[in-house]
GUFITI-443555 format. One record per residue (C-alpha): residue number from 1; residue in three letters; chain; x, y, z. Coordinates in nm, 4 decimals. Last residue first. Example, Ala and Ser with C-alpha at 12.3 -4.5 7.8 and 13.67 -1.06 7.14 Angstrom:
<sites>
<site n="2" res="SER" chain="A" u="1.3670" v="-0.1060" w="0.7140"/>
<site n="1" res="ALA" chain="A" u="1.2300" v="-0.4500" w="0.7800"/>
</sites>
This chain:
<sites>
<site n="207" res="UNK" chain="A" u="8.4533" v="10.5262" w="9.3914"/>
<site n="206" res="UNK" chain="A" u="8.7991" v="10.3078" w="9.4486"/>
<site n="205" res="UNK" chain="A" u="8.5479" v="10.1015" w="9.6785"/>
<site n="204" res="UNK" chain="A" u="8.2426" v="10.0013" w="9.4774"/>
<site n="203" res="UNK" chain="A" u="8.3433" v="10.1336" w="9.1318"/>
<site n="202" res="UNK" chain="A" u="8.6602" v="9.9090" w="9.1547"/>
<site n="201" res="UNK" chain="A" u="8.4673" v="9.6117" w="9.3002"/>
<site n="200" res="UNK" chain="A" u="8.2340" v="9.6376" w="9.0341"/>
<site n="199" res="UNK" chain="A" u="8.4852" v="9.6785" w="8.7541"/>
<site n="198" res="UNK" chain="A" u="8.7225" v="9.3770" w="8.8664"/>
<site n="197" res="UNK" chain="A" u="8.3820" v="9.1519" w="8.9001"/>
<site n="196" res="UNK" chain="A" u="8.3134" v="9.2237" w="8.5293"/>
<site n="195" res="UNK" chain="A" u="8.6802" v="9.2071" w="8.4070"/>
<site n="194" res="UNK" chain="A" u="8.6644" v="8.8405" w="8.5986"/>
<site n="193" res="UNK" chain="A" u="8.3409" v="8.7330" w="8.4696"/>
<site n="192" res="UNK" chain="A" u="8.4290" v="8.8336" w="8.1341"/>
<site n="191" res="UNK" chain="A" u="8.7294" v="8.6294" w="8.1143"/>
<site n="190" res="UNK" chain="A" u="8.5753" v="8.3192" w="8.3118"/>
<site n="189" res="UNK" chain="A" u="8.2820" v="8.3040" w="8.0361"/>
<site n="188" res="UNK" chain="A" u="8.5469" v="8.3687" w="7.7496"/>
<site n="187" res="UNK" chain="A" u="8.7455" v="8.0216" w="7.9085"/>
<site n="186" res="UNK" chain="A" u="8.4750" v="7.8267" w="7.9687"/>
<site n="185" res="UNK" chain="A" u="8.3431" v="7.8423" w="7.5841"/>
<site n="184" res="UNK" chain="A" u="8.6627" v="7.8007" w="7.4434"/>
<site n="183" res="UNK" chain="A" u="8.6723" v="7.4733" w="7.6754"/>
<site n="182" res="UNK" chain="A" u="8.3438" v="7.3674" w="7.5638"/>
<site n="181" res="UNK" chain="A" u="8.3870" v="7.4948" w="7.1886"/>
<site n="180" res="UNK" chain="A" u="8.7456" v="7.2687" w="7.1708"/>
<site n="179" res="UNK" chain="A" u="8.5938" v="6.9795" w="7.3063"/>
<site n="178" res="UNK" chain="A" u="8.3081" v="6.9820" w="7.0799"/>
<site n="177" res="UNK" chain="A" u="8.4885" v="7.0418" w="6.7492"/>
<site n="176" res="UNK" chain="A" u="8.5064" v="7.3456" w="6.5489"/>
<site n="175" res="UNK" chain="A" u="8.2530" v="7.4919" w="6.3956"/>
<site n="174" res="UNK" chain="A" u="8.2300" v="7.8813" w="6.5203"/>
<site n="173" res="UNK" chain="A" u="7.8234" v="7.8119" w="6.6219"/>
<site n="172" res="UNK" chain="A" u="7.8751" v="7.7814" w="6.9842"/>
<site n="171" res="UNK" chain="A" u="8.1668" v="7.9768" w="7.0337"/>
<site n="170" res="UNK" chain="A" u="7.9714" v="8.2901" w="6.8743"/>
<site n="169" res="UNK" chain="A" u="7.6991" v="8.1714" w="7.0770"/>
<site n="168" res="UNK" chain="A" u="7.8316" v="8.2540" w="7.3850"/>
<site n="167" res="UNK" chain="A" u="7.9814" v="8.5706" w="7.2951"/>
<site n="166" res="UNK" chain="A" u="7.7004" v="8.7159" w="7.1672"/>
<site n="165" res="UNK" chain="A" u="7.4989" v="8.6304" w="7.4948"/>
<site n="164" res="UNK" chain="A" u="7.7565" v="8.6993" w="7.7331"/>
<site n="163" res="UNK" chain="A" u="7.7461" v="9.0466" w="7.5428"/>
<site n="162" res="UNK" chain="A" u="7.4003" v="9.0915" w="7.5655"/>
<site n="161" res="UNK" chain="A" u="7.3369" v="9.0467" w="7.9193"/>
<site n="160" res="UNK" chain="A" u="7.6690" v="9.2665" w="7.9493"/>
<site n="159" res="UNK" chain="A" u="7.4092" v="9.5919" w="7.8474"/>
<site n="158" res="UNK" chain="A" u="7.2346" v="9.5377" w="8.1451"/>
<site n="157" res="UNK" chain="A" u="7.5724" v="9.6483" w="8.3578"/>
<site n="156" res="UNK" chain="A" u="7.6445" v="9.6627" w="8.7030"/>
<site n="155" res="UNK" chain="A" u="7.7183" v="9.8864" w="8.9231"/>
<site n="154" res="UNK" chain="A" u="7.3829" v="9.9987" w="9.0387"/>
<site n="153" res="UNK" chain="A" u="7.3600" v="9.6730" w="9.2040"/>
<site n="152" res="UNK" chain="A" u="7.6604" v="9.7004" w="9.4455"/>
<site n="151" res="UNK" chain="A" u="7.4815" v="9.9992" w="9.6337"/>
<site n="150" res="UNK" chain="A" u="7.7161" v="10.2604" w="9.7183"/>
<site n="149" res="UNK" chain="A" u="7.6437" v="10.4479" w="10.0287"/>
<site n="148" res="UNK" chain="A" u="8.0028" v="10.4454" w="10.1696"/>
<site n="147" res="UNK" chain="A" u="7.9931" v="10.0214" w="10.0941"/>
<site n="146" res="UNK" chain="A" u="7.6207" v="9.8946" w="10.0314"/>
<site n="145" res="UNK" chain="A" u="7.4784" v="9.5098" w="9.9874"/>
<site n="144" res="UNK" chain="A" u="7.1303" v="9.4047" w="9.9985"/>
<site n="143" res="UNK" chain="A" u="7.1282" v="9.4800" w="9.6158"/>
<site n="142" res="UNK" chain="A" u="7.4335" v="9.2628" w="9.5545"/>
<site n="141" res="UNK" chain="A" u="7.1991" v="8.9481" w="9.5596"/>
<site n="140" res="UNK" chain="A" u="6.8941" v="9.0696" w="9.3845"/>
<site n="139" res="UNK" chain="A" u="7.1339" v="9.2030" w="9.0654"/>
<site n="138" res="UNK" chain="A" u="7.3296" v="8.8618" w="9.0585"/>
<site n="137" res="UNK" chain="A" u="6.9877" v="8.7269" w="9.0444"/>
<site n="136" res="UNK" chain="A" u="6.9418" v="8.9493" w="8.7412"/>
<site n="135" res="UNK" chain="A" u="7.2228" v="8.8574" w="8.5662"/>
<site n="134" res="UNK" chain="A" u="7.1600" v="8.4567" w="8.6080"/>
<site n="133" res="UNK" chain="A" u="6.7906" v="8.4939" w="8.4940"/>
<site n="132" res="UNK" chain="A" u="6.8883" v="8.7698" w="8.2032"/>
<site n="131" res="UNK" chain="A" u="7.1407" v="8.4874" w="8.1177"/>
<site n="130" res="UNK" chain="A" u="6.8932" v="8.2222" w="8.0914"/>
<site n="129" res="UNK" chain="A" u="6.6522" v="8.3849" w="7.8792"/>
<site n="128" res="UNK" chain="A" u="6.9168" v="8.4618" w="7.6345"/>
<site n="127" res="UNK" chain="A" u="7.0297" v="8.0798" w="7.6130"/>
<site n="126" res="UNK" chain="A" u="6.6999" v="7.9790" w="7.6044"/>
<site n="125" res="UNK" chain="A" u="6.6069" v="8.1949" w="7.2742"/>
<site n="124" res="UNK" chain="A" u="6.9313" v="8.1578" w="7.0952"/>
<site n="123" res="UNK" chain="A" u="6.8905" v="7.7740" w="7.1312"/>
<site n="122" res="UNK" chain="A" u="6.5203" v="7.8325" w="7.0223"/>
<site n="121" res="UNK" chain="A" u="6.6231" v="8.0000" w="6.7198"/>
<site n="120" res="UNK" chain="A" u="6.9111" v="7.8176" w="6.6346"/>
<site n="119" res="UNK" chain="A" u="6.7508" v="7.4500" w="6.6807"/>
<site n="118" res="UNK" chain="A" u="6.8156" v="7.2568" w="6.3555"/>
<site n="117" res="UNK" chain="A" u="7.1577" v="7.3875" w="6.3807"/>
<site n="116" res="UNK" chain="A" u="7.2296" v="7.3359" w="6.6856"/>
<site n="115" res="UNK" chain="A" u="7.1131" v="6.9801" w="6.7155"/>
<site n="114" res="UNK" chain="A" u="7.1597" v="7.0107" w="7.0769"/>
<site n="113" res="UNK" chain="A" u="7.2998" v="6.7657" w="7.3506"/>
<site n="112" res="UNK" chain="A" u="7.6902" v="6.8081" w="7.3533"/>
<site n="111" res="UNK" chain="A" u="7.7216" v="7.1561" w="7.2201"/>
<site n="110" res="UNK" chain="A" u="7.3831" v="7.3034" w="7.4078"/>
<site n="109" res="UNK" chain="A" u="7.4989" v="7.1164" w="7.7444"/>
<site n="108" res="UNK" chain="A" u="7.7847" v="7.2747" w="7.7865"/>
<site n="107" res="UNK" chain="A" u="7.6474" v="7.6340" w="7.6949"/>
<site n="106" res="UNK" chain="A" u="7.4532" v="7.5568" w="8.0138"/>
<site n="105" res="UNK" chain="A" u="7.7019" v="7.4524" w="8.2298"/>
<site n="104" res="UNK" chain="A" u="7.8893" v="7.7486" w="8.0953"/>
<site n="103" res="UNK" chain="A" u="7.5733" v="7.9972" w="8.1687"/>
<site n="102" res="UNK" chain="A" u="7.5515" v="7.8326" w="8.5187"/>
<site n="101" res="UNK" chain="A" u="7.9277" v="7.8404" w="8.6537"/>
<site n="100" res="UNK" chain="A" u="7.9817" v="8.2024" w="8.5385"/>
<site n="99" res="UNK" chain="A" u="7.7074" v="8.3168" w="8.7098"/>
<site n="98" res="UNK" chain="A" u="7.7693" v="8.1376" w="8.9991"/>
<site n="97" res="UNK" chain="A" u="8.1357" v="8.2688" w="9.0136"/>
<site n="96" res="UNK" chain="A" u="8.0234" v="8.5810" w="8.9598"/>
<site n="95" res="UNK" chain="A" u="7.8392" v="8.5608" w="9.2458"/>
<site n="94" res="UNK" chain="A" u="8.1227" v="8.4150" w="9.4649"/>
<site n="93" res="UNK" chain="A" u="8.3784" v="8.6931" w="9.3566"/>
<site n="92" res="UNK" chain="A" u="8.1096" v="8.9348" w="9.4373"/>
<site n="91" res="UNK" chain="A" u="8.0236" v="8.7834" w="9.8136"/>
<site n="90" res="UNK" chain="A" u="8.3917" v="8.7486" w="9.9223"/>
<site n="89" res="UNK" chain="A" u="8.4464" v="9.1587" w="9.8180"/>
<site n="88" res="UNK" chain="A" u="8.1562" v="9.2489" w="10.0084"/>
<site n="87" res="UNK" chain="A" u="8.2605" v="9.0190" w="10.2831"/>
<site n="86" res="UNK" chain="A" u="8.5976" v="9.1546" w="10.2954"/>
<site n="85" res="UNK" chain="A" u="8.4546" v="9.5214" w="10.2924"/>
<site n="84" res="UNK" chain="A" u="8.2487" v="9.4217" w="10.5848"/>
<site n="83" res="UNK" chain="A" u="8.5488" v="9.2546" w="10.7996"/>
<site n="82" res="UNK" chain="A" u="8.7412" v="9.6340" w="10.7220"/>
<site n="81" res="UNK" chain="A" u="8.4223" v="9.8250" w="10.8358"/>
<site n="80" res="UNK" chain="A" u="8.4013" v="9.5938" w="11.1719"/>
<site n="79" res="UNK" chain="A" u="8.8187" v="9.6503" w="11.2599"/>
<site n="78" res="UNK" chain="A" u="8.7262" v="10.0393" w="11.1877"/>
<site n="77" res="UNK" chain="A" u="8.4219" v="10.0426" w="11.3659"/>
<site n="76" res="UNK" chain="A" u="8.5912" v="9.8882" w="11.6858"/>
<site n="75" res="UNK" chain="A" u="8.9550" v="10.0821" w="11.5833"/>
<site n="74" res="UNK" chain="A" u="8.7250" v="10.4158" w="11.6216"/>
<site n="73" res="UNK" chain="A" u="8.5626" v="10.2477" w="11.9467"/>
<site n="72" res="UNK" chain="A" u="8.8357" v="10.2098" w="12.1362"/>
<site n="71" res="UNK" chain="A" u="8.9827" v="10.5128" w="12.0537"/>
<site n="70" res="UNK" chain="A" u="8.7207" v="10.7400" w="12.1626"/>
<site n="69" res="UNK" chain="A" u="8.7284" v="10.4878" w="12.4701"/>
<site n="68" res="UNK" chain="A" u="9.0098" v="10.5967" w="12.5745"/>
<site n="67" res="UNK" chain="A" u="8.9601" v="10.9988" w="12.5355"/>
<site n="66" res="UNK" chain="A" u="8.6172" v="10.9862" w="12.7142"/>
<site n="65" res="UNK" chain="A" u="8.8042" v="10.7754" w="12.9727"/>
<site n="64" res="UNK" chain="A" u="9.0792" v="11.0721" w="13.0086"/>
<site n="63" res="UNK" chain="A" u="8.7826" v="11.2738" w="13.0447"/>
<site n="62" res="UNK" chain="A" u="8.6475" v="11.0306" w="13.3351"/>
<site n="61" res="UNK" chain="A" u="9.0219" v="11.1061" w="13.4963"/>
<site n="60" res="UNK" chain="A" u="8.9515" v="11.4519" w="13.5034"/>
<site n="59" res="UNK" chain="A" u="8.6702" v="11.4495" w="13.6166"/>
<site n="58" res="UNK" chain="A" u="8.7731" v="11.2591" w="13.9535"/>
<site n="57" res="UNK" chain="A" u="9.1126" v="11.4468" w="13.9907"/>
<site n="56" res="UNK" chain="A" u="8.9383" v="11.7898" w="13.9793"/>
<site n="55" res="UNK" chain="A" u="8.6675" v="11.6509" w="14.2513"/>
<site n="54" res="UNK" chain="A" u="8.9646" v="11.5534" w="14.4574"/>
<site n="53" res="UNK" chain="A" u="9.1025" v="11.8744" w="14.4199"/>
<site n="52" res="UNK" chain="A" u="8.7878" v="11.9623" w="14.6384"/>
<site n="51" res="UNK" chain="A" u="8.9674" v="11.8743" w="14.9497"/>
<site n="50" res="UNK" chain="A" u="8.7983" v="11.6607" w="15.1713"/>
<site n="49" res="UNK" chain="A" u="8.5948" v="11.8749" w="15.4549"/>
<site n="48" res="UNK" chain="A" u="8.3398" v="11.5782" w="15.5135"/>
<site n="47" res="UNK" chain="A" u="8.0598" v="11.7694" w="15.3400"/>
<site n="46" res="UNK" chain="A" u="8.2995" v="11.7713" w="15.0488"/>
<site n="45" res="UNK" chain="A" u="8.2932" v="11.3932" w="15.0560"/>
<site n="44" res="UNK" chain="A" u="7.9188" v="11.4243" w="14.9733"/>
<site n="43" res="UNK" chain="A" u="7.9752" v="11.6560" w="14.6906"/>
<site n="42" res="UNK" chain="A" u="8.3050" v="11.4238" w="14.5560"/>
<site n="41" res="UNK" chain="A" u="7.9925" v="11.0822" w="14.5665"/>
<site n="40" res="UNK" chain="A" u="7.7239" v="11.2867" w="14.3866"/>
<site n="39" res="UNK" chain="A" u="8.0150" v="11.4366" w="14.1613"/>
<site n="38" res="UNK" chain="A" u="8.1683" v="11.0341" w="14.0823"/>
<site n="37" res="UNK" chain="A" u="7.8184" v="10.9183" w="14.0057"/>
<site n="36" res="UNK" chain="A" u="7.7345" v="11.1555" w="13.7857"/>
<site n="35" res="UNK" chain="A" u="8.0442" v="11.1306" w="13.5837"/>
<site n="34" res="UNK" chain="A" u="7.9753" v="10.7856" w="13.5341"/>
<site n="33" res="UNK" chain="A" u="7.6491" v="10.7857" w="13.4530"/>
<site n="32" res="UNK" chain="A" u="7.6751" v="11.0539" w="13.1784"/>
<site n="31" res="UNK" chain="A" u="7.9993" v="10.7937" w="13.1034"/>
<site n="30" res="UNK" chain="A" u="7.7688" v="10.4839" w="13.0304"/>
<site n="29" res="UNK" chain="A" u="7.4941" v="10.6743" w="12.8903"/>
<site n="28" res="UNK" chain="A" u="7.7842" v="10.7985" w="12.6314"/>
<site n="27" res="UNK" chain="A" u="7.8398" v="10.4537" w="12.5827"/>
<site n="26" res="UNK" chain="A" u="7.5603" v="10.3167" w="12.5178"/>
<site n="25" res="UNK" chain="A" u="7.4404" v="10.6287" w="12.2853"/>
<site n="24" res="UNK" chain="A" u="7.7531" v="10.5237" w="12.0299"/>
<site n="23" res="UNK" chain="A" u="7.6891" v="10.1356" w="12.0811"/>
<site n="22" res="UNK" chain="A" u="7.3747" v="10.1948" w="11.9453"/>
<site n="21" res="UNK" chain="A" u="7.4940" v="10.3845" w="11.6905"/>
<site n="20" res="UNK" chain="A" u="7.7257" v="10.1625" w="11.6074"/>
<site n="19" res="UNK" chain="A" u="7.4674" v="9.8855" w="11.5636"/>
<site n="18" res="UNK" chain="A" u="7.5208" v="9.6137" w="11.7742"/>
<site n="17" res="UNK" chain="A" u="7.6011" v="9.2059" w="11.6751"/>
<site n="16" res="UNK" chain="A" u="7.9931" v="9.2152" w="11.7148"/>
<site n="15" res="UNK" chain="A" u="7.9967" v="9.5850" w="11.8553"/>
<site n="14" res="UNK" chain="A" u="7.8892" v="9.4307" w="12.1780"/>
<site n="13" res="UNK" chain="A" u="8.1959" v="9.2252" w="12.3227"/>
<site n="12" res="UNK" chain="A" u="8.4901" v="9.4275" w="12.2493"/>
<site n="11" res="UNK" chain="A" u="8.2498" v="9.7587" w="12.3300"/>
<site n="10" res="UNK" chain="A" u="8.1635" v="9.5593" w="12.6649"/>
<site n="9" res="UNK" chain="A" u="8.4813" v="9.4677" w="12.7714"/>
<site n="8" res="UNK" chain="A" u="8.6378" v="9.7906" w="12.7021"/>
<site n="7" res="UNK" chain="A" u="8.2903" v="10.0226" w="12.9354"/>
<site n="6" res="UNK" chain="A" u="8.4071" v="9.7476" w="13.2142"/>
<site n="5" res="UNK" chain="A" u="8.7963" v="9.8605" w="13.1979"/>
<site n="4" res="UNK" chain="A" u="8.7001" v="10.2023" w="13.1365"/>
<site n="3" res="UNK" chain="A" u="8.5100" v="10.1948" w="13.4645"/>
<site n="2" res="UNK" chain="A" u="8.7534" v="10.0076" w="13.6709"/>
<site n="1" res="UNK" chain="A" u="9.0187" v="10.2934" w="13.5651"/>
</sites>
């Protein structure tokens, strides 16, 4: 049992920063060795007239390993799979969250500083510009991410450039007071940030 003891300890310790695949061929070098080990040693006793049972017993008990450490390493990738999904999931909320947090910033600073009127064009202008810039880093960021050969990217939308847009200035030019256009404003932006990031999750892992 020493063996798949010491094979344990290293799977525990390894699959943190290894490829699976690495730790796949590692292990199966591992028990190769193993095995080979145990025959040279059972041939050698057999020269000494002990019974080859004992040779039975030996591979035997490195099958049982095989078995072991089968299971070791399915709860491994399955314990590592379940920390990646988390992370996914952490890393979308957060995006959004930036992308939310920017545009309403933003928007913020359009009621309070800008003569809207006098400056519809240009307003409508920057305000575009900097939503493409906000989508498409969300794009950069959830393209080094992919869950059962899903990249995040392709789950989002071009099309919502344009309705953050609309939406945004809609606010922006409905009349009321300041206040009431920064908080309306804050609110529609966390609305469609959260039926955005609900939709990308669920195409990522209900796919």
């Amino acid at each position: 049992m020493d063996e798949f003891n010491q094979i344990n300890d290293i799977i525990a310790e390894s699959i943190k920063d290894t490829s699976y695949i690495t730790v796949l061929i590692s292990s199966g070098v591992y028990l190769a060795y193993t095995l080979i080990i145990k025959l040279v040693d059972l041939f050698k006793a057999k020269n000494r007239n002990r019974p080859m049972v004992e040779m039975a017993t030996a591979i035997k008990q490195v099958s049982e390993n095989v078995v072991k450490l089968n299971g070791v390493l399915d709860k491994a990738f399955r314990d590592a799979e379940n920390k990646e999904r988390s992370k996914v999931k952490n890393t979308i909320e957060t995006a959004f969250g930036n992308f939310k947090g920017v545009i309403a910033s933003n928007c913020h600073d359009v009621i309070i500083h800008n003569n809207i009127e006098q400056n519809k064009e240009l307003i409508k202008q920057n305000l575009f510009k900097v939503i493409s810039t906000e989508y498409y880093k969300l794009y950069n960021v959830f393209s080094a991410y992919d869950v059962d050969g899903v990249c995040i990217a392709t789950k989002l939308k071009e099309d919502w450039i344009d309705t953050v847009t609309n939406e945004c200035l809609a606010i922006i030019y409905d009349g009321q007071d300041k206040d009431n256009r920064i908080i309306q404003v804050t609110n529609k932006l966390l609305i469609l940030t959260n039926e955005y990031s609900i939709y990308v999750n669920n195409k990522v892992f209900n796919h």
